[in-house]
C-alpha positions in Angstrom: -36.6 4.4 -70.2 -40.3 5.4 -70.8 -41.6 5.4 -74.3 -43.1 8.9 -73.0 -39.2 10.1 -72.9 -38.5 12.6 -75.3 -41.9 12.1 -77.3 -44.1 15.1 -78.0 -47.6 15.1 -79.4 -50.5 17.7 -79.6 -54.1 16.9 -78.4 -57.0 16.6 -80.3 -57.5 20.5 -80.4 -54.0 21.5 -81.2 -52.7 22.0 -77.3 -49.3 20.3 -76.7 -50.0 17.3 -74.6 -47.7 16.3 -71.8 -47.2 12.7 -72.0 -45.7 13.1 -68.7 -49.0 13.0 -66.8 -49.4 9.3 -67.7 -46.3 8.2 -65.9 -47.5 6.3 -63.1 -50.5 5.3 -64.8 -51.6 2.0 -66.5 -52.2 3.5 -70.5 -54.0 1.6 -73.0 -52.9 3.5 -76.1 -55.5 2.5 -79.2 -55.4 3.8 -83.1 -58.6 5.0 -83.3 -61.5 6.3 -86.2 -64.7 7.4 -87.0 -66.2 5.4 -89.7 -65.2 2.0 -89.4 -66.4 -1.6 -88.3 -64.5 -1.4 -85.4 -65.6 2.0 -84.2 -68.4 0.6 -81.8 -65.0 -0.3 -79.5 -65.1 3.2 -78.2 -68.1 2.2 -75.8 -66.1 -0.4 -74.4 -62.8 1.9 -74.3 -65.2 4.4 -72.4 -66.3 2.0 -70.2 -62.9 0.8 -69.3 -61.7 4.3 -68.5 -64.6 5.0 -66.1 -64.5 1.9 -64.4 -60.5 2.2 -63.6 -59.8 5.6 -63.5 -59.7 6.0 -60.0 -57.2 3.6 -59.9 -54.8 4.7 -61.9 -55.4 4.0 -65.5 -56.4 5.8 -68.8 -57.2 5.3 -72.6 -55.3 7.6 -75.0 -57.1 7.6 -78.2 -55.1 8.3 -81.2 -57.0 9.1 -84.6 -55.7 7.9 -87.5 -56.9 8.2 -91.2 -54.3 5.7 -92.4 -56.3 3.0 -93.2 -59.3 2.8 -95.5 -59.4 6.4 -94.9 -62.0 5.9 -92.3 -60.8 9.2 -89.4 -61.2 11.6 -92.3 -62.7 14.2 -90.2 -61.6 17.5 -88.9 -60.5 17.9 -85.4 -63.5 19.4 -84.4 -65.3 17.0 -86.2 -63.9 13.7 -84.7 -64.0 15.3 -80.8 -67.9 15.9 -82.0 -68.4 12.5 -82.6 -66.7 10.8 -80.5 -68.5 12.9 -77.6 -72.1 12.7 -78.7 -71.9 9.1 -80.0 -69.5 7.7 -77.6 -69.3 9.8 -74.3 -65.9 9.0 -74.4 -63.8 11.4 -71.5 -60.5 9.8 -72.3 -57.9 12.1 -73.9 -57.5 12.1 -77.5 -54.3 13.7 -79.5 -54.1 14.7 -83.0 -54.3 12.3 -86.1 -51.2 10.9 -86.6 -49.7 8.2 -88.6 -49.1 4.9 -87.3 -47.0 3.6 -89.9 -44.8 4.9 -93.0 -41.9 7.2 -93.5 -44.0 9.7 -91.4 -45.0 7.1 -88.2 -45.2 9.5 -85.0 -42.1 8.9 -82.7 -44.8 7.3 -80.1 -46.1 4.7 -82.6 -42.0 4.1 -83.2 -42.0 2.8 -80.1 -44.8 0.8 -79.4 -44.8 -1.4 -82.4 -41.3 -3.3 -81.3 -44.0 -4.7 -78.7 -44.9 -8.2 -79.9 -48.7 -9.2 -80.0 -50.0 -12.7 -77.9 -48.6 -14.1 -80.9 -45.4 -13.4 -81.1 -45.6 -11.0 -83.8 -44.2 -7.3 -83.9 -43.9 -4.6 -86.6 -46.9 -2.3 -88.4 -50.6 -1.4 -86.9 -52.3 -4.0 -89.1 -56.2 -1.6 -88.8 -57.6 0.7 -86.8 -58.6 0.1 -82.9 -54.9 -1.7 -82.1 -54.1 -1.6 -78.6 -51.1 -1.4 -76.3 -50.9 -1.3 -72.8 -48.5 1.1 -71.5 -47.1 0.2 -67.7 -46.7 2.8 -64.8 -43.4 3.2 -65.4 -43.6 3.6 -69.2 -43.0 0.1 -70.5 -45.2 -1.6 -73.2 -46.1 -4.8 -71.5 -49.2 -6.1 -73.8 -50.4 -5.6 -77.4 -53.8 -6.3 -78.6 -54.4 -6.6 -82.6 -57.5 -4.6 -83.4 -60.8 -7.6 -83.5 -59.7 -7.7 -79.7 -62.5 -6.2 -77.9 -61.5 -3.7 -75.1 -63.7 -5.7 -72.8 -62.0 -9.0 -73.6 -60.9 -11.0 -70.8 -57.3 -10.9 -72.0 -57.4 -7.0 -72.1 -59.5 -6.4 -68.7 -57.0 -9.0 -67.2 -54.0 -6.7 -68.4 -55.2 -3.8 -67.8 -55.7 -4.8 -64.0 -52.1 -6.5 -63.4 -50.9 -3.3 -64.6 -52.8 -1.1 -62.2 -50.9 1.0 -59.7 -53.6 0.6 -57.1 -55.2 -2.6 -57.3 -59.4 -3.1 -57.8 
């Protein structure tokens, strides 16, 4: 079953977004905020979208003001800055929370996914990644001081491709 099955969430400016379209596509799904240490990770996210786009992969950014308070920004605000600083084109959905009583049914099911180490459970900060296959499977998960350009991550992301580079 794909973790996309049955999930609904709204993008960045309030539209329902059909997780549907990322079905036969490699996903890297990140946590992501405005107005933290890690933030910088969005030029690399941006560069990984426009370097495999065309073969079949995306980034799905996912603000998230759950730690240190650091995406407290409106929607307009956070699409506003993550344009003008970042350029990023990647789709982003709403702020949600990735863990808690109120976790978003997506974030439910990507955090059974273990990390390199073996470990499972709660986003531990912002920018955590997890690489979503084609067919909807969770097949890697990055903890958040892995750099989207990382050899592990770039390595990932092109074993999952649906049209190899």
């Amino acid at each position: 079953m794909s973790i996309y099955d049955g999930v609904t969430i709204n993008t960045l400016d309030g539209a329902r977004l059909d997780l549907d379209q990322f079905k036969g596509k490699a996903t890297l799904v990140v946590n992501v905020a405005s107005r933290c240490g890690l933030t910088p990770q969005y030029a690399g996210l941006e560069e990984l979208q426009e370097r495999y786009a065309s073969a079949g992969f995306t980034v799905l950014g996912v603000p998230c003001n759950q730690f240190g308070e650091q995406e407290p920004g409106t929607p307009e605000q956070i699409a506003t800055f993550c344009s003008a600083t970042y350029g990023v084109t990647f789709p982003m959905t709403e702020k949600v929370d990735v863990n808690g009583a109120a976790r978003h049914p997506l974030y439910e099911r990507l955090v059974s996914m273990p990390d390199p180490k073996g470990e499972a459970g709660d986003i531990r900060w912002n920018f955590e990644k997890f690489l979503v296959s084609p067919a909807g499977e969770v097949v890697a998960r990055f903890r958040p001081q892995t750099t989207p350009l990382s050899a592990e991550v770039v390595e990932a992301i092109q074993s999952a491709l649906p049209t190899p580079v």
